[in-house]
C-alpha positions, -999 to 999 in steps of 0.1 A, spaced: 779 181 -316 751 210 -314 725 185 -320 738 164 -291 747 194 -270 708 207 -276 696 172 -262 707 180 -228 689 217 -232 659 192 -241 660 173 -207 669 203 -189 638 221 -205 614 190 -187 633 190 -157 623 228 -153 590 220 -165 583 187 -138 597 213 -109 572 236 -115 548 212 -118 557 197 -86 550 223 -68 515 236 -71 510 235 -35 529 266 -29 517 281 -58 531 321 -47 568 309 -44 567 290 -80 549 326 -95 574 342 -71 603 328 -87 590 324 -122 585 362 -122 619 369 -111 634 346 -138 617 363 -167 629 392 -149 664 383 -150 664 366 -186 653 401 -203 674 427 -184 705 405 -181 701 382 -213 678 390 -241 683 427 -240 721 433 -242 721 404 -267 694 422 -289 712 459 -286 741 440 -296 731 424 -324 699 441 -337 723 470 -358 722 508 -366 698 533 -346 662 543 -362 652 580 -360 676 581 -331 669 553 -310 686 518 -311 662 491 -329 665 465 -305 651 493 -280 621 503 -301 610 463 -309 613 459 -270 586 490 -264 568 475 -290 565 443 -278 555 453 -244 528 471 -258 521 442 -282 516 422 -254 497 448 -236 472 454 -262 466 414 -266 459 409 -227 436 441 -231 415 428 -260 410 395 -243 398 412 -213 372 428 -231 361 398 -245 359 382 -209 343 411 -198 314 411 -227 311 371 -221 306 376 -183 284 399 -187 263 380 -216 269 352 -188 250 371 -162 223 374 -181 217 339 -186 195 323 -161 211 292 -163 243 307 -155 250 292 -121 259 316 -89 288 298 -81 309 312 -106 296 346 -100 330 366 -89 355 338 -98 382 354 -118 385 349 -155 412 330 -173 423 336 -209 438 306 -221 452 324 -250 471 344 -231 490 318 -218 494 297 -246 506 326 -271 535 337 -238 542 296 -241 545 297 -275 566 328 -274 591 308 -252 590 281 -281 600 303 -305 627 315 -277 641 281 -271 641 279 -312 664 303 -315 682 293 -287 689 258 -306 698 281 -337 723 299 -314 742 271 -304 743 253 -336 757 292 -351 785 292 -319 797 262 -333 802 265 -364 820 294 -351 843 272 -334 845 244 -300 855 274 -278 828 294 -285 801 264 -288 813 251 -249 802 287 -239 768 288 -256 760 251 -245 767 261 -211 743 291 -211 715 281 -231 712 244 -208 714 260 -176 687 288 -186 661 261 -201 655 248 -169 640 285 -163 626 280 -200 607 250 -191 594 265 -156 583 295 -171 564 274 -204 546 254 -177 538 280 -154 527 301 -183 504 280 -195 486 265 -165 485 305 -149 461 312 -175 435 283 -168 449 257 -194 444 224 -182 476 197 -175 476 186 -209 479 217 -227 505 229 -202 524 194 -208 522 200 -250 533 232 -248 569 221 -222 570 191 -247 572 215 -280 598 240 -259 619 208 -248 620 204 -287 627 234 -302 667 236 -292 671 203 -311 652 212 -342 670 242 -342 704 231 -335 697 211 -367 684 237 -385 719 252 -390 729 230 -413 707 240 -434 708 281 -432 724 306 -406 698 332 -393 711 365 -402 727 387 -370 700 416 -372 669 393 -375 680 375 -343 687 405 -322 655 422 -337 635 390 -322 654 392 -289 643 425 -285 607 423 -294 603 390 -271 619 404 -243 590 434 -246 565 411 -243 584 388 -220 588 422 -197 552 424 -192 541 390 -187 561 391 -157 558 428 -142 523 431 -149 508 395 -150 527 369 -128 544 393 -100 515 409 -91 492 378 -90 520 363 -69 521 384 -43 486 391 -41 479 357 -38 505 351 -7 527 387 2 550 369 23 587 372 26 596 341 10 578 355 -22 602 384 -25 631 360 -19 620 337 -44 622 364 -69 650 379 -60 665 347 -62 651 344 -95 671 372 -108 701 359 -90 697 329 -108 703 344 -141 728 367 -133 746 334 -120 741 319 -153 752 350 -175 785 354 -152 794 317 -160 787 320 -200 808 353 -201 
């Protein structure tokens, strides 16, 4: 029944995916909304679920708390060490004359960046599978209530894999691989749990650190680029309604 269950997460997954696809033509909305999502997923989602989970306190502060720091600054420390990269190759750029002026000023992409934050959502959507196959084993009750939550927030899973990827100057393909392997992962998880049960303080020790790093994808990557690129009104909203989104989704599950 999980397996099945996690199919429909699978379609839902490329649904969310094709949307965000779809709609490159008003790019600021789909970062807009994409931001508040991720938003939404860690303060309303991942963190409770990781303080609840993740066990005792450690020197006085709850582990799932100290893994989320950490993977904020995880994440930070990445994006910083690939800017220096970029910076040294633009500069080793510059001083190539065959480098050609049209590119002079044209902002850098890391496509590592995006495809480690899409394979971080893989490894999300994983567990996600693994959740749902846990719940029921638990029992139907509990399984109905996992299903529920875990299809309707992998259309936000696939959106956010997509726009992940593509943000940080992977091409269509890449972008496409990387939906394909989240659409995936709830099934091969699902599965997986009849084979082995992932132990409660592992699970809410991931949740925590993912939602770090998820954290500053969004507040310090996607957001701002959104509403740099377009600081309408409609870009706020679409966050907002990001957020709104997920709390919707979270009220439903409870």
């Amino acid at each position: 029944m999980a397996v099945f269950v996690a199919l429909g997460a699978f379609l839902m997954t490329l649904f969310g995916g094709w949307t965000a696809q779809r709609v490159t033509d008003r790019r600021h909305l789909v970062l807009g909304l994409a931001g508040g999502l991720m938003l939404g997923v860690v303060g309303l989602e991942l963190l409770p679920e990781a303080m609840e989970a993740a066990g005792e306190d450690f020197l006085g502060v709850h582990r799932a708390l100290l893994l989320f720091v950490g993977g904020f600054l995880f994440a930070h420390v990445v994006e910083r060490l690939l800017a220096v990269r970029r910076a040294a190759h633009g500069a080793a750029d510059a001083d190539d004359p065959h480098h050609h002026g049209r590119d002079a000023g044209r902002p850098e992409r890391a496509p590592e960046v995006g495809l480690t934050a899409a394979a971080a959502m893989v490894l999300h959507s994983l567990m996600d599978g693994i959740a749902l196959g846990a719940a029921f084993q638990v029992g139907g009750g509990m399984g109905a209530t996992v299903a529920l939550a875990v299809i309707t927030h992998d259309f936000a899973d696939g959106f956010n894999t997509y726009t992940l990827t593509s943000l940080y100057g992977n091409d269509r393909r890449r972008a496409f691989a990387m939906l394909f392997a989240d659409a995936v992962a709830p099934v091969v998880g699902a599965a997986s749990t009849l084979l082995f049960t992932l132990p409660e303080e592992l699970l809410g020790s991931y949740l925590g650190f993912f939602g770090g790093a998820l954290l500053y994808l969004a507040a310090a990557e996607i957001l701002p680029e959104a509403h740099h690129e377009h600081p309408a009104l409609s870009t706020l909203l679409c966050t907002v309604g990001g957020v709104g989104f997920i709390w919707l989704v979270v009220a439903l599950a409870g």
